[in-house]
N, C-alpha and C positions, 0 to 999 in steps of 0.2 A: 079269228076269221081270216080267210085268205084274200088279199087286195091281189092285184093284178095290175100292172102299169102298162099297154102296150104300145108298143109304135111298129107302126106300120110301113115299108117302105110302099117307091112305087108299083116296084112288079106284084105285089102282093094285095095293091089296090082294086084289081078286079072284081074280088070277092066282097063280102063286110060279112060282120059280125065276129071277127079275132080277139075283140076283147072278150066276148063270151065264152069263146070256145077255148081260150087261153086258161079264161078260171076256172070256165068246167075239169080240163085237162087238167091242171094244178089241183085243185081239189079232190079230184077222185085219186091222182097218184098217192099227195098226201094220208087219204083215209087208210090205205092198202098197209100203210106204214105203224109202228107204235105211237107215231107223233099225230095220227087221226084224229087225238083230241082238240089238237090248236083248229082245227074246222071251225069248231064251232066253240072257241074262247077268245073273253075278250078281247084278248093281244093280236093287234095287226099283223098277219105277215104276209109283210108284201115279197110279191116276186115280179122281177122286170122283163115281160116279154120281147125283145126284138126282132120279126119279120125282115129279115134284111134282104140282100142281095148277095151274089156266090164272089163278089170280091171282097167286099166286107169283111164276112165268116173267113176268107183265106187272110186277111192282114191282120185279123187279133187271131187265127188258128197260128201265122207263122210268129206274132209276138209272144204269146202266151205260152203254146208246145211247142215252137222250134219248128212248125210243118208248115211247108209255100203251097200247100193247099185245100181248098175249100174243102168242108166237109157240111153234113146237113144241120147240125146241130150241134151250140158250144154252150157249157154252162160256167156259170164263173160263183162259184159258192162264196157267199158274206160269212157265214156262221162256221165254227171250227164244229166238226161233228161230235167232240167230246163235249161242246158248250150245248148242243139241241135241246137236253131234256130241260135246261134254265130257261128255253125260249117263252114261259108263260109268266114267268117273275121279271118281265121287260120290266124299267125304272116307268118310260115316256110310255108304253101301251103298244108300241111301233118295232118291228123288226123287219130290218130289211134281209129275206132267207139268199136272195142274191138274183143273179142274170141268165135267162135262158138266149140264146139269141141264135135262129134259123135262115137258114139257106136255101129263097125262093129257087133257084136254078137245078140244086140237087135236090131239094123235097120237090117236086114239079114233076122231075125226071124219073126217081122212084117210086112216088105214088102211077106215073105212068106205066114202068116195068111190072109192077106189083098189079096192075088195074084197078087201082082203088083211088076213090078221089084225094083232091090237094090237102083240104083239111080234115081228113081223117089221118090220112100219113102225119099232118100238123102235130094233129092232136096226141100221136103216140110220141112223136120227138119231144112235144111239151113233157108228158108223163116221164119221159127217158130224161128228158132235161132235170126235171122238179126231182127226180129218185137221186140223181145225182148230186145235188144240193143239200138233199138229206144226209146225204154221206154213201150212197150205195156206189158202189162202181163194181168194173165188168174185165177189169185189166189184170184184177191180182189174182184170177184161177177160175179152175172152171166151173168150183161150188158158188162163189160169188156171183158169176153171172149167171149162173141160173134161180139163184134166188131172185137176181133183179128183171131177169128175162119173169120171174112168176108174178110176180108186185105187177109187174108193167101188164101182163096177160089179164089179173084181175082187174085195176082199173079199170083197161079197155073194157070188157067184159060190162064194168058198170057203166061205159058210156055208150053200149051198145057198137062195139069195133070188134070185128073179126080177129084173130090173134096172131101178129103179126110176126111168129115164129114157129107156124104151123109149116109143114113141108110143101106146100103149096106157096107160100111164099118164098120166093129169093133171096139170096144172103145181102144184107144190104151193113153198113156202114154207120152205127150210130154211139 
């Protein structure tokens, strides 16, 4: 089953409901993937949402990648992507799959450019986040990212979200 920890900063207090849309978001990315089973098996896997603010996201983007600036969304993966298929033979029942953690200043601004609300843009970064946790990334060519640009299409898809790399959309940064 997938848990969900979230924290919410200030600017991100406006709204409620983050912890839901967080696990929705994590779940459906998850299903999209081979590892759709752990949904619905007894092993915990949690994943840590963080809502932050755009200086935050830029002081672990410049410890972490070397970059002094914010971006929308940073994942910080627990599990080695060769170790994922052992995630249901946990010892304790618990796996932590790792860290999504978002940038109220640039999700705000892009869901504005794009016209679409805050927590919908959210909810594709969580998905974008949780793919990358898995082990998918968008940086080693350009077969890769369009696998994970299609994972991220069907999720959205099941959480009823427009496709956020239709030509109607802008190129955005994730």
């Amino acid at each position: 089953m997938i848990e969900t920890a979230v924290q919410t900063g200030e600017q991100w207090a406006e709204k409620t409901g983050w912890e839901d849309l967080a696990r929705a978001a994590c779940t459906a990315a998850m299903k999209q993937t081979p590892h759709g089973g752990l949904v619905d098996h007894p092993v915990a896997i949690e994943i840590s949402v963080k809502f932050a603010d755009n200086e935050e996201v830029q002081q672990l983007n410049k410890s972490y990648r070397g970059k002094d600036r914010p971006t929308n969304v940073l994942s910080f993966p627990m599990v080695q992507k060769d170790m994922l298929a052992g995630l249901a033979n946990s010892d304790d029942g618990e796996v932590l799959l790792g860290d999504i953690v978002l940038a109220h200043g640039i999700c705000a601004d892009e869901a504005k450019d794009k016209g679409i609300a805050i927590d919908a843009h959210a909810m594709h970064l969580i998905v974008h986040g949780t793919l990358h946790l898995l082990g998918y990334d968008h940086e080693q060519g350009e077969a890769e990212a369009e696998a994970m640009e299609t994972l991220e299409r069907e999720a959205l898809a099941a959480l009823g979200i427009a496709d956020p790399y239709s030509s109607t959309v802008s190129d955005q940064e994730v």
